[in-house]
C-alpha positions, 0 to 999 in steps of 0.5 A: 500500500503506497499512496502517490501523490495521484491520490492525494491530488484528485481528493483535493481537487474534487474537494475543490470541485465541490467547493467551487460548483456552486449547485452544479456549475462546471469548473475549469481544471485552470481554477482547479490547477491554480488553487491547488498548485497542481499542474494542468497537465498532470490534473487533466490526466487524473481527470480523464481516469476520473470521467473514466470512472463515472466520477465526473463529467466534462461540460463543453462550451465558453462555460465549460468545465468539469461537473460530478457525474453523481452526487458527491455523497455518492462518492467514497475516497476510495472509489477515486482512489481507486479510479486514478489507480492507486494501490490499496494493498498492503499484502505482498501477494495481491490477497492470493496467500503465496507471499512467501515462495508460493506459501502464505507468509507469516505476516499475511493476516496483518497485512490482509487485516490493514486492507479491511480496516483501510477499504472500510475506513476509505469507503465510509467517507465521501467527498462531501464529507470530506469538504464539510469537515475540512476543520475536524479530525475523520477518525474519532480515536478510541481509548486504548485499553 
């Protein structure tokens, strides 16, 4: 489990996206590109793999931008993970228990274990959750006993 900077920077410029829409009113990656500091370029790549996705939509035209394909309530952090192809698996062998010269290896529960609580914890917030609590902490810490 490796996270790039793909998705560090397609979860910001969604956020971004959902900041400056305004009920639906297409944004331009220039203004996406210009707040987060982020290459045209580079964002114009993750947002083709994102319209791939169904994520968003392009809207042609002097106005023309880019708009959510769904709601963003609809959206999970790792749903855009995964479209700009980030890899959210800790285990060596893909899941497929042949880690170790064909044999599961000793640690494969663990790794295994942390792909759970990553998905779940990935899926369980959306874009629009992610804009509303920008101020406030997405994992409530529990006491350890």
């Amino acid at each position: 489990m490796n996270f790039t900077t793909k998705s560090h920077y397609a979860v910001n410029a969604l956020a971004d996206l959902e900041h400056l829409s305004g009920h639906n009113n297409p944004v331009s990656l220039r203004d996406i590109s210009l707040r987060q500091g982020i290459d045209l370029t580079y964002l114009e790549q993750l947002f083709r793999k994102l319209r791939i996705a169904g994520i968003v939509r392009s809207v042609r035209g002097r106005n023309g931008g880019y708009v959510y394909a769904v709601k963003p309530n609809d959206i999970s952090i790792k749903s855009i993970m995964e479209a700009v192809e980030e890899n959210l698996d800790a285990t060596n062998c893909a899941g497929t228990s042949s880690c170790h010269s064909g044999q599961r290896c000793n640690s494969h529960k663990l790794w295994d274990d942390l792909n759970n609580v990553v998905d779940k914890f990935l899926s369980d917030i959306s874009i629009s959750d992610l804009a509303e609590k920008s101020k406030g902490p997405h994992i409530v810490l529990k006491e350890i006993q």
